[in-house]
C-alpha positions in Angstrom: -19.5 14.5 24.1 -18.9 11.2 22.1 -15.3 11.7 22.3 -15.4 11.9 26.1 -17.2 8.9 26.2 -15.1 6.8 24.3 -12.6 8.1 25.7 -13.5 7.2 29.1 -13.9 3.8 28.5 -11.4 3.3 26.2 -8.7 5.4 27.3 -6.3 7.4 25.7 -4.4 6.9 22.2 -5.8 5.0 19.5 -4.7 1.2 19.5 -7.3 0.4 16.7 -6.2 3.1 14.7 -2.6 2.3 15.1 -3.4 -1.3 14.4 -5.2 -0.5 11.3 -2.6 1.6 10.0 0.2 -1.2 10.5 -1.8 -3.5 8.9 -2.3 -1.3 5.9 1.1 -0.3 5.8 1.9 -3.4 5.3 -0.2 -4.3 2.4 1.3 -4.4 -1.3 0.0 -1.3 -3.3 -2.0 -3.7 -5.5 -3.8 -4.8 -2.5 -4.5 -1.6 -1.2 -6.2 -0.8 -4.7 -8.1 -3.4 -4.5 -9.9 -2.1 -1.2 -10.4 1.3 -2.7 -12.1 -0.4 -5.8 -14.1 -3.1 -3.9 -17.5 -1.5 -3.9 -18.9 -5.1 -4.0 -21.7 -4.2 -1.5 -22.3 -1.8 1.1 -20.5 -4.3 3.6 -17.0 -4.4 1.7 -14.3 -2.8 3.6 -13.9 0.4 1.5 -17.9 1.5 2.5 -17.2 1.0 5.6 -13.7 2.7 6.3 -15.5 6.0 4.7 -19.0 5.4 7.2 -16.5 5.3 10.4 -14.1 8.0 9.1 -17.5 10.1 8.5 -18.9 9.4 12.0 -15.8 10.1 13.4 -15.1 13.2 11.9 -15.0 15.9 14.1 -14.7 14.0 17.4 -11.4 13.8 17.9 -11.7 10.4 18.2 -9.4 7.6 16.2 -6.4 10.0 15.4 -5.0 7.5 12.7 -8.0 6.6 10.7 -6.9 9.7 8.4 -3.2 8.4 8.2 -5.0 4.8 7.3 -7.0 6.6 4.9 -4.3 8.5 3.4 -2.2 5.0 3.2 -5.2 3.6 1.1 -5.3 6.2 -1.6 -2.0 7.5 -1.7 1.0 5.4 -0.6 3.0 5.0 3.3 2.2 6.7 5.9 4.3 6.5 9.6 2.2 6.5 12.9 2.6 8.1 16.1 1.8 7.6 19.4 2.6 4.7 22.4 3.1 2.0 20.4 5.6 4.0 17.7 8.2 2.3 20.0 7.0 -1.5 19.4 8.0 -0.9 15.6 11.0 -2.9 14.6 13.2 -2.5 11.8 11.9 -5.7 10.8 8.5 -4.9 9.6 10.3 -2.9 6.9 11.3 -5.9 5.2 9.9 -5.9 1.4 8.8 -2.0 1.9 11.1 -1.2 -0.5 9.5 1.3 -3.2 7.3 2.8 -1.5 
């Protein structure tokens, strides 16, 4: 039911996902450590990206949270969806090695 909720109000696809995932994509591997190992307080980012990929676990809500996850602890990861289009050859620049 939450799913269809959000869903309804927010529409289809997952812009904060998507946005999340270019962001992280395009963060040096030093800097995506550096999340992973900031357990500073419950408020650092790293707590929190776990909480909301917990909640949203088995809604079928926020379809790239996984891929941002999977960024975080393992290396690149492409997205999908509407905005796939928007990407420019551009943001590759200095993505070199990974």
């Amino acid at each position: 039911m939450l799913a269809h909720e959000v869903r309804k109000y927010m529409g289809y696809g997952d812009p904060l996902g998507t946005s999340m995932l270019k962001i992280v994509n395009a963060m040096q591997l030093d800097q995506r450590r550096g999340i992973q190992e900031d357990e500073s307080s419950e408020e650092a980012l790293w707590p929190k990206l776990l909480e909301l990929y917990n909640i949203a676990s088995g809604y079928n809500v926020f379809d790239n949270l996984e891929k941002v996850m999977d960024t975080l602890t393992e290396g690149y990861a492409d997205w999908t969806g509407e905005d796939k289009e928007d990407y420019d050859e551009d943001d590759e620049e200095g993505d070199e090695g990974w």
